[in-house]
Structure formats: C-alpha cells, structure tokens
C-alpha positions as CSV (number, residue, x, y, z in Angstrom):
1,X,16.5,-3.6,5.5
2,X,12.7,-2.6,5.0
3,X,11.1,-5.2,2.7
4,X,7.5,-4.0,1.5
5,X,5.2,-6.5,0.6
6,X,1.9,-5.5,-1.4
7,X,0.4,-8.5,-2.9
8,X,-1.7,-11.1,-1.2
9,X,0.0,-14.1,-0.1
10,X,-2.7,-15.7,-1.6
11,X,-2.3,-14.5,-5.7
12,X,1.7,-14.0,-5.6
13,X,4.8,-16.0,-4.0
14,X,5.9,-12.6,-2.8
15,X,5.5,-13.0,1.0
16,X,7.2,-16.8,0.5
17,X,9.9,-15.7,-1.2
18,X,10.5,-12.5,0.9
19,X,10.4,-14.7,3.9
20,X,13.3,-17.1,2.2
21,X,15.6,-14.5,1.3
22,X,15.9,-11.7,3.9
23,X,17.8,-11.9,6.4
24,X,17.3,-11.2,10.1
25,X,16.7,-9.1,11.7
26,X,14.7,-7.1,8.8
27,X,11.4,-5.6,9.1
28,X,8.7,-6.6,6.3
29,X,5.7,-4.1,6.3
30,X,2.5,-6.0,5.0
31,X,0.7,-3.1,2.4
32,X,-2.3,-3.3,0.3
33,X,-3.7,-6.6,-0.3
34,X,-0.5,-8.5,1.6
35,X,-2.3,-6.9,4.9
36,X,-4.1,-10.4,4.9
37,X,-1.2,-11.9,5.5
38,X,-1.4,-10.8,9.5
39,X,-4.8,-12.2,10.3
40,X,-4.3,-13.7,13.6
41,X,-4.2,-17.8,13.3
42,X,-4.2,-17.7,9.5
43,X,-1.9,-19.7,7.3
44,X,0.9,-17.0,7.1
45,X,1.0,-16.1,10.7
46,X,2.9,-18.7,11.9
47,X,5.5,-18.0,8.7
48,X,5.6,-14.2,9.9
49,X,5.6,-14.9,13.9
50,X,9.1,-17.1,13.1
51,X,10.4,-15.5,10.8
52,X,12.8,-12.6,13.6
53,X,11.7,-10.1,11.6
54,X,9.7,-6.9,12.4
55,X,6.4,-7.6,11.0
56,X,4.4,-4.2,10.2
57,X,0.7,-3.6,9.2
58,X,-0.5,-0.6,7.2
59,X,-3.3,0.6,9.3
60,X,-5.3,2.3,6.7
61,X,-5.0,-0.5,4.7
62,X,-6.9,-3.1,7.3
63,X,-9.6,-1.4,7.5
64,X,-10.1,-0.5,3.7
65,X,-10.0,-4.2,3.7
66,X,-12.5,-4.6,6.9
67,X,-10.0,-6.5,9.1
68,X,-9.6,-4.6,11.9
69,X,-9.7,-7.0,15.2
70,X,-9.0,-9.5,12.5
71,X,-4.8,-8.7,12.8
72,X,-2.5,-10.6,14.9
73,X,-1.4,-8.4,18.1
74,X,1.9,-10.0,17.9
75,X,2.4,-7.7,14.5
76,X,2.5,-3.5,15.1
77,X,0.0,-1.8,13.5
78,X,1.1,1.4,11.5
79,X,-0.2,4.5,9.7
80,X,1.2,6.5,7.1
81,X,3.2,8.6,9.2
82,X,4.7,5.6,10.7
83,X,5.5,3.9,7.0
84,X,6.8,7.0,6.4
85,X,9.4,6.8,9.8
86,X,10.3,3.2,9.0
87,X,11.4,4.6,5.2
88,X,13.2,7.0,6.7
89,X,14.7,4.2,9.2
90,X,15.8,1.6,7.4
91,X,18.2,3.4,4.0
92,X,17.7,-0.1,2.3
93,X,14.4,-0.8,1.1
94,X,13.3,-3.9,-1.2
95,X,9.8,-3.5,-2.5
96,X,8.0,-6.7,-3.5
C-alpha cells in the first residue's frame, strides 16, 4: 500500500497515526509540508527509519521548502515522474 502523507508532522497527527496503523512492508511518500518529516536527525527520523516501510520524498517539494542537503539519505528522494511510478505500483493508496 502507498500511504501519502501531506501535512507536517508538526500541525497534524497524520504522520503518527500513519505510522501506527500501516502495516509493513508499505511505502509512505512524504509530500508537501510532511517533506519535513525526513530531515536527517530530526524528531521524526528515527519514527520513519523503524518504521520497515519505504520512506519516499517528493523532490520538488524539498527544495520549494529549501531543504535540500537537509533530507536523510536513508530516505529515496523522488520527482514527479517517480510519484507518478509508485501510483502506478502500489493499486492501494491511502492519502493522509
């Protein structure tokens, strides 16, 4: 299952409550403001690191944001095209 996060971590349980209910192995792509989740060392990265999911990063949306360098390596970077490939990869999708 893709579960697409959008919200910061930060302003919205989202990322929380994605991370209690999916089960693994999932892959959660981190969109919009819920980018800031990946920044390497920061309070959600040892949540996503555990987690055995695939943990995704919308490229265009770190650096709109001014992150770039800022996003753990442990998490695969992606551009459009590639959000696109993981829609068409994983049939279930949960958006949160």
């Amino acid at each position: 299952m893709l579960h697409t996060l959008y919200t910061s971590p930060y302003s919205s349980s989202s990322l929380k409550l994605c991370l209690d209910y999916a089960q693994a192995p999932s892959a959660i792509l981190l969109a919009e403001d819920a980018v800031v989740a990946a920044i390497e060392q920061g309070e959600w990265f040892l949540p996503l690191l555990s987690s055995n999911h695939r943990i995704y990063v919308l490229q265009e949306d770190v650096q709109a944001r001014g992150l770039e360098g800022k996003i753990a390596s442990e998490f695969e970077l992606v551009d459009i095209k590639g959000f696109v490939c993981l829609t068409e990869q994983y049939v279930t999708q949960m958006k949160w």
